[in-house]
C-alpha positions in Angstrom: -9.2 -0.9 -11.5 -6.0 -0.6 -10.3 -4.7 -1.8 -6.7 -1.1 -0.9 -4.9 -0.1 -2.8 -1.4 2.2 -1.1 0.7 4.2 -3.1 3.2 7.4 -3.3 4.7 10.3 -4.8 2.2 10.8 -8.1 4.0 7.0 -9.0 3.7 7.6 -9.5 -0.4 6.2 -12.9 -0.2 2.9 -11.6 1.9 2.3 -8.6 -0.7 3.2 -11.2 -3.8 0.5 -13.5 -2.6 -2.0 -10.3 -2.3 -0.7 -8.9 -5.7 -1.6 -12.4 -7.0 -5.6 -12.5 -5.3 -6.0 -9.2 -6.4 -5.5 -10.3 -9.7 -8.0 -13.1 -9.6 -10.3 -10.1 -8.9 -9.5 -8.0 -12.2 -7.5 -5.6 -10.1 -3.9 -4.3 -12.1 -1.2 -3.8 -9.5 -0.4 -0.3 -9.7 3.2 -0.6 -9.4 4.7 -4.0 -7.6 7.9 -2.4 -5.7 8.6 -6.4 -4.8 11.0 -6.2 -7.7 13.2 -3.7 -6.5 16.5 -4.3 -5.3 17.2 -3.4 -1.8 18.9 0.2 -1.8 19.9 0.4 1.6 21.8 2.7 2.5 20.3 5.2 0.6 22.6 7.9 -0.2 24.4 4.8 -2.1 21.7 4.5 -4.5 20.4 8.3 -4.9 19.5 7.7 -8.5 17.4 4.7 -7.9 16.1 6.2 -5.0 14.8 9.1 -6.3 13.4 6.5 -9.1 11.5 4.5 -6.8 10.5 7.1 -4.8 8.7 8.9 -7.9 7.0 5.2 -9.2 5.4 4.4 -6.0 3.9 7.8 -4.5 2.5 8.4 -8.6 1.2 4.7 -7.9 0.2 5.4 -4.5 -2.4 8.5 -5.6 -3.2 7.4 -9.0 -4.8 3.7 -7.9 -8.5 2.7 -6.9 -7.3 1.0 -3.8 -4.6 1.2 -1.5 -3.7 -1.7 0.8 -1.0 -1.2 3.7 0.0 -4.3 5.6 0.3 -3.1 9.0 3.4 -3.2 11.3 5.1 -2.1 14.3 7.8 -0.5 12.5 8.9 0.9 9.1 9.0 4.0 7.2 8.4 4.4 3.5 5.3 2.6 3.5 3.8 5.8 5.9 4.5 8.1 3.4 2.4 5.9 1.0 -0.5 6.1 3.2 0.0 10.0 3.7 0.0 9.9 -0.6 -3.1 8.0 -0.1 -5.4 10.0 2.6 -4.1 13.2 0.7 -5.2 11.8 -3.0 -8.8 10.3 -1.1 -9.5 13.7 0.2 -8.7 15.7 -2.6 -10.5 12.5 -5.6 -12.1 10.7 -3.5 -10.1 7.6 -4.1 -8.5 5.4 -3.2 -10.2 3.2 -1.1 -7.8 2.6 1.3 -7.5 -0.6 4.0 -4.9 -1.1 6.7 -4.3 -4.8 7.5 -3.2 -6.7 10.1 -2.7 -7.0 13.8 -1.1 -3.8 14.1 -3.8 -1.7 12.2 -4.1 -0.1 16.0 -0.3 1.2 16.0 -0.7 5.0 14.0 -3.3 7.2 15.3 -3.8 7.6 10.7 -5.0 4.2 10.7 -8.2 5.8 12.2 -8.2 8.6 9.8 -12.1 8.4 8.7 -10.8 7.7 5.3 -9.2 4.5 6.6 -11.0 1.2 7.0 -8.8 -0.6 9.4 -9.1 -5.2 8.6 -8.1 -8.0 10.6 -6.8 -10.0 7.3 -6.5 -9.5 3.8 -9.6 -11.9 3.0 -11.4 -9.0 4.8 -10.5 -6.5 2.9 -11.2 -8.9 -0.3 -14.7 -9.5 0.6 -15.2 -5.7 1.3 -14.1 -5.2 -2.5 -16.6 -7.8 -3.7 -19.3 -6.5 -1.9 -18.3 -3.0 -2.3 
């Protein structure tokens, strides 16, 4: 079973921490874009971009479950749950949790293929008990 946890960059430490439970679990991580260097502004880094932006959407549709942490701003990380939704409806997987206190800020958090958690532990338990 293979997991992937979308998030913005500066919550590294957050998603490391889930990357690290999930293991526990027998989960893979899927692709863990927490060792990428920052590439901001883009158009500096258009090769590694690109490169990044190919690993993580073939991570994004090819993993059992998909975990976005949610927040009031960001970008990259939408376009991994769009990857997601799309590869649910069309495989049925992933299963796919948003997390957090913002899980209420995108009207696709309440897409029906989305299960919308409070914490992470949630969406662990959810996974144990299927």
């Amino acid at each position: 079973m293979k997991a992937y946890v979308a998030a913005r960059f500066d919550k590294k430490q957050e998603v490391l921490g889930l990357h690290q439970l999930l293991k526990q679990r027998g989960y893979e991580i899927a692709a863990d874009w927490t060792t990428h260097k920052s590439i901001k502004p883009y158009e500096q880094y258009k090769q590694l971009a690109g490169e990044y932006a190919v690993e993580d959407s073939a991570a994004t549709m090819n993993c059992d479950v998909f975990i976005i942490l949610s927040s009031d701003a960001g970008t990259g990380m939408y376009v991994e749950l769009g990857a997601a939704i799309a590869s649910c409806l069309l495989r049925d997987r992933p299963k796919i949790y948003v997390v957090g206190e913002n899980n209420i800020c995108s009207m696709f958090y309440f897409h029906p293929m989305v299960q919308r958690c409070d914490t992470a532990g949630e969406v662990l338990e959810k996974l144990n008990y299927g």
